[in-house]
C-alpha positions as CSV (number, residue, x, y, z in Angstrom):
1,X,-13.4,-7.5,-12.4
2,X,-12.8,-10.9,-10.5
3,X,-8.7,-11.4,-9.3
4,X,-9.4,-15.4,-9.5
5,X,-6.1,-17.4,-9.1
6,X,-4.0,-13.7,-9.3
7,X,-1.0,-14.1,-6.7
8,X,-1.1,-10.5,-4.6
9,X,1.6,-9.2,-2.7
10,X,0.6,-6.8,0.2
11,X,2.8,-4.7,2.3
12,X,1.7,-3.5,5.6
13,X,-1.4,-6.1,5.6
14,X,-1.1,-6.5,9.1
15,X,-4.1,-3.6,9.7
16,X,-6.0,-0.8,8.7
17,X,-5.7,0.0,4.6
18,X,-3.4,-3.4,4.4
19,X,-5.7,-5.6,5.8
20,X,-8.7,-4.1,4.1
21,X,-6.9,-4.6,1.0
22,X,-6.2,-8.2,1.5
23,X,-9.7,-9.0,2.6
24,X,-11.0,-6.9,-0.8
25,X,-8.5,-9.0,-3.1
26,X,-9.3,-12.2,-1.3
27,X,-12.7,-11.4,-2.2
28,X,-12.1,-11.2,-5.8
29,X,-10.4,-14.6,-6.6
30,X,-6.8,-13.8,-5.4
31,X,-4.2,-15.6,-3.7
32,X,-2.5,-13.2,-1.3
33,X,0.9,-13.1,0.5
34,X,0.8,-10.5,3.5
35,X,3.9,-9.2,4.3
36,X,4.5,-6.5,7.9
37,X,6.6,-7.4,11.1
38,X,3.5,-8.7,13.1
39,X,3.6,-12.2,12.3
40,X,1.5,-13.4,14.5
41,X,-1.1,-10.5,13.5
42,X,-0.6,-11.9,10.1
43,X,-1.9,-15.1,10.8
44,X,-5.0,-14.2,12.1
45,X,-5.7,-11.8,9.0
46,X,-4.9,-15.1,6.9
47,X,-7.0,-17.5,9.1
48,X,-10.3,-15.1,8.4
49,X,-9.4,-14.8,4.6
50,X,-9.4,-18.7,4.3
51,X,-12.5,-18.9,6.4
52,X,-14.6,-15.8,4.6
53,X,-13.1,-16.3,0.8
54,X,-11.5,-19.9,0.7
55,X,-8.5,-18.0,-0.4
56,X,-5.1,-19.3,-0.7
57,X,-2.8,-17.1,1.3
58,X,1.2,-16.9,2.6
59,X,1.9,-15.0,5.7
60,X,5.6,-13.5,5.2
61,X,6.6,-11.5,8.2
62,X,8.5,-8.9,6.8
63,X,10.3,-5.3,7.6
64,X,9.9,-3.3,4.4
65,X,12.8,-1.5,5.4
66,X,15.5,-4.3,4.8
67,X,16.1,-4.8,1.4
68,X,16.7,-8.8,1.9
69,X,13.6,-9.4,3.7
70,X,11.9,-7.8,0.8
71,X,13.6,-9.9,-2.0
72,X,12.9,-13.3,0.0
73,X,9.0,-12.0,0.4
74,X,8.6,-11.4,-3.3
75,X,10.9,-14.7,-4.3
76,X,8.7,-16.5,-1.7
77,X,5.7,-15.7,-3.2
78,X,6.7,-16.2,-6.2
79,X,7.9,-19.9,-5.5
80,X,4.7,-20.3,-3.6
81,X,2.0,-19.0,-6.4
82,X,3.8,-19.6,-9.9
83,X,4.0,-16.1,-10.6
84,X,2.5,-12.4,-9.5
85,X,0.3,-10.0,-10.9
86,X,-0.1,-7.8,-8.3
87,X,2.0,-6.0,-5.5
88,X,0.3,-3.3,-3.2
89,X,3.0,-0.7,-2.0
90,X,0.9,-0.3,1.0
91,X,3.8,-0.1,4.3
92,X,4.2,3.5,5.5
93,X,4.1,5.4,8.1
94,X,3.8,9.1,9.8
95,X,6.4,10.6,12.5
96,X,6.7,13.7,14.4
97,X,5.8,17.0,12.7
98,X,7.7,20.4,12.8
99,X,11.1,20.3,10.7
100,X,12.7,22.2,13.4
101,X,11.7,19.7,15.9
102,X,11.8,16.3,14.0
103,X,14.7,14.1,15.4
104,X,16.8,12.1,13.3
105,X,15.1,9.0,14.3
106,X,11.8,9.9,13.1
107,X,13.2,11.5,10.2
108,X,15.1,7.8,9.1
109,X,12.0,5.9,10.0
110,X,9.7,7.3,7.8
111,X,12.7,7.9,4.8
112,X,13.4,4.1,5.5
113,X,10.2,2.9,5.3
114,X,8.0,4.9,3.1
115,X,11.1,5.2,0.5
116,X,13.7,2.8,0.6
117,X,10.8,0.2,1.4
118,X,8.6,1.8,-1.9
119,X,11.9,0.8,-3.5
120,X,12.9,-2.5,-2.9
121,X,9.7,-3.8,-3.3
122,X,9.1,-2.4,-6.5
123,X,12.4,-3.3,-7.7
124,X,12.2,-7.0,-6.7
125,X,8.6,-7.8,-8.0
126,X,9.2,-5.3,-11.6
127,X,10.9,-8.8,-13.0
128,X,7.8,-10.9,-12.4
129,X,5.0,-8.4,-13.4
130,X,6.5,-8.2,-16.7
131,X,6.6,-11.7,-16.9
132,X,2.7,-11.6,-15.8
133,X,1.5,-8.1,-17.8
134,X,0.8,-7.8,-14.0
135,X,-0.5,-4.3,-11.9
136,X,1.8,-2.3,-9.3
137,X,-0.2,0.0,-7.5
138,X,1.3,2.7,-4.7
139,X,-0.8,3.8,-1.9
140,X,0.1,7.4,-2.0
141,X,-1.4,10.3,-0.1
142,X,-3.3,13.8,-0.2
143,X,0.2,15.0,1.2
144,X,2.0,13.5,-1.9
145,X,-0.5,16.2,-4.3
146,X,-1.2,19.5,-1.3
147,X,1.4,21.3,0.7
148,X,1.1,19.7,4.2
149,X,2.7,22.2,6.8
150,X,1.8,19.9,9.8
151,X,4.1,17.7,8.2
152,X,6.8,18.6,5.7
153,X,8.9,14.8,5.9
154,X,5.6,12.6,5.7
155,X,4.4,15.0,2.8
156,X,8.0,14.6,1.4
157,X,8.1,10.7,1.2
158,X,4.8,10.9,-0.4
159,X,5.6,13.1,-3.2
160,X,8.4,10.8,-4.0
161,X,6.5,8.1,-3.8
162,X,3.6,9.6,-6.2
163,X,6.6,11.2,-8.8
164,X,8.4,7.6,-8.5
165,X,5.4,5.1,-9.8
166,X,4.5,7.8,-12.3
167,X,8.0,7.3,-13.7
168,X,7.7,3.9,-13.5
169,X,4.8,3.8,-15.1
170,X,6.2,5.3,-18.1
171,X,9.3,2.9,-17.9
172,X,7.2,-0.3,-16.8
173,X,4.2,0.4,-19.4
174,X,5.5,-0.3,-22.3
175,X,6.3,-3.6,-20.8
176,X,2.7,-4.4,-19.8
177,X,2.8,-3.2,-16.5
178,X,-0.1,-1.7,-15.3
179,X,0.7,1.2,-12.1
180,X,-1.6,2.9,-10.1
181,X,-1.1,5.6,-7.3
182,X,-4.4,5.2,-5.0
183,X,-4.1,8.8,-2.9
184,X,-6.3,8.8,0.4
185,X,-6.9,11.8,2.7
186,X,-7.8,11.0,6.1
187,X,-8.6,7.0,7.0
188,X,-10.0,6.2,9.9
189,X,-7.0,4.0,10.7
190,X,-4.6,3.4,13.7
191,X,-2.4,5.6,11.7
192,X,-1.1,8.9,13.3
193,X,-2.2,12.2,12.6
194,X,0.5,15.1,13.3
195,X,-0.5,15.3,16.8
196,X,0.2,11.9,17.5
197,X,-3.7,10.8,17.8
198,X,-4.9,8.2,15.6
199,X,-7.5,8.8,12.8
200,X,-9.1,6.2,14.4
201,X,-9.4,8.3,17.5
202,X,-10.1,11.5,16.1
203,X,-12.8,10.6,13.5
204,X,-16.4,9.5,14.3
205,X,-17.4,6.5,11.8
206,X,-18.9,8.6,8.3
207,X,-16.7,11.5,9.5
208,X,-13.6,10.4,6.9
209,X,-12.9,7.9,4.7
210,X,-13.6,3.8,5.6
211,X,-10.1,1.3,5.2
212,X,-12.5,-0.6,2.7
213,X,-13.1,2.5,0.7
214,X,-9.6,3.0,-0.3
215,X,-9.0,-1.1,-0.5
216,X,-12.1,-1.0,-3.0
217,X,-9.9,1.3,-5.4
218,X,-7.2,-0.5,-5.0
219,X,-8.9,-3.5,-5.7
220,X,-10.8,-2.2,-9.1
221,X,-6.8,-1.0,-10.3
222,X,-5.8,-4.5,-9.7
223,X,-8.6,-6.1,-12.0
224,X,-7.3,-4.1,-14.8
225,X,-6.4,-6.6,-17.6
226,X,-5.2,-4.0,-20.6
227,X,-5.4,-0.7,-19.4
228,X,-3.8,1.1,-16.7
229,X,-6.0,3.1,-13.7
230,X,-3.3,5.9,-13.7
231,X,-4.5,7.9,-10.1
232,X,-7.6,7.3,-8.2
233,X,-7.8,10.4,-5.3
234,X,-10.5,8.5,-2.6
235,X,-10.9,11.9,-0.3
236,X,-13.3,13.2,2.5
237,X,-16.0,14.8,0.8
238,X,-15.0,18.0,3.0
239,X,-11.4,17.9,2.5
240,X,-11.1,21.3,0.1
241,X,-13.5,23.4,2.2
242,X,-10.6,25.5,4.2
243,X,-9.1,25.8,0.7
């Protein structure tokens, strides 16, 4: 399952899921570009994978959000590595709550970034992992699969984004692209639960699922060589007991 001398493309690298991710790629051989708005962040992330792995890496500070940032990442990389095999849809992020009570602002952020972002990533590296028989793999969400009432928009984004690389991946496959949706439930991540707390505040280590646990699946989808891993679900072993 080694990555050795892949070129990697990950969004939202600069912490939690996205920095596990590039560490667990790094481990495996790969060459990664880390892409978020922390640049500085970035280059601390890279500094550890050179000393840890040896790996090659790019630091690309990059808003997911605008669509040229996005192309000059991927052409970057691309110019920088020879090639890609493997982007990680990995920005995203979770506002607000209640419909009734969701301002516009949140609303647009998470649209912007955990669509539109999904988007022109995909769309800018699809050329190259043709070219490469290369893997695209989506971190999606339990909210993409179950209702989520604490949060109808986030839940929204993630459906799309789980109903979007499955359509892909009956567009892209026949071209020898391998895609993957890797659905989490909770991470015990600075990312915000619907109250505002972080997972990383609310949940006791062994409570929910690791970073490294969800980077693991992703990194097993991105060693696939001839088939496709369609959906891994990496969940709480918990999770369905209110259900």
């Amino acid at each position: 399952m080694s990555l050795e001398d892949s070129a990697a493309v990950v969004t939202g690298a600069s912490s939690g899921i996205g920095e596990a991710t590039a560490h667990e790629l790094a481990s495996r051989g790969a060459r990664v570009a880390l892409a978020a708005r922390s640049e500085e962040r970035l280059a601390a992330i890279a500094a550890d994978l050179e000393t840890k792995y040896g790996a090659e890496t790019l630091v690309v500070p990059t808003d997911v959000r605008d669509e040229d940032a996005v192309d000059d990442l991927i052409e970057t990389t691309v110019e920088a590595f020879g090639g890609l095999d493997v982007l990680v849809n990995n920005a995203g992020l979770g506002r607000g709550g209640d419909v009734a009570d969701l301002s516009t602002e949140d609303y647009r952020a998470m649209m912007d970034t955990n669509v539109d972002g999904v988007f022109f990533a995909t769309r800018a590296a699809l050329p190259h992992l043709t070219e490469s028989d290369g893997n695209l793999i989506f971190v999606g969400s339990f909210a993409g699969q179950y209702p989520r009432p604490g949060n109808p928009v986030y839940a929204g984004t993630k459906w799309w984004v789980r109903g979007f690389a499955h359509s892909v991946e009956a567009q892209a496959g026949p071209d020898g692209v391998g895609v993957t949706v890797v659905n989490p439930s909770e991470v015990r991540t600075d990312f915000g639960g619907d109250d505002g707390e972080s997972f990383a505040e609310r949940f006791e280590p062994g409570e929910v699922s690791e970073p490294e646990e969800i980077a693991d699946a992703i990194g097993f989808a991105a060693a696939q060589d001839h088939s496709t891993v369609h959906e891994i679900d990496v969940f709480r072993r918990d999770k369905f007991e209110g259900w």
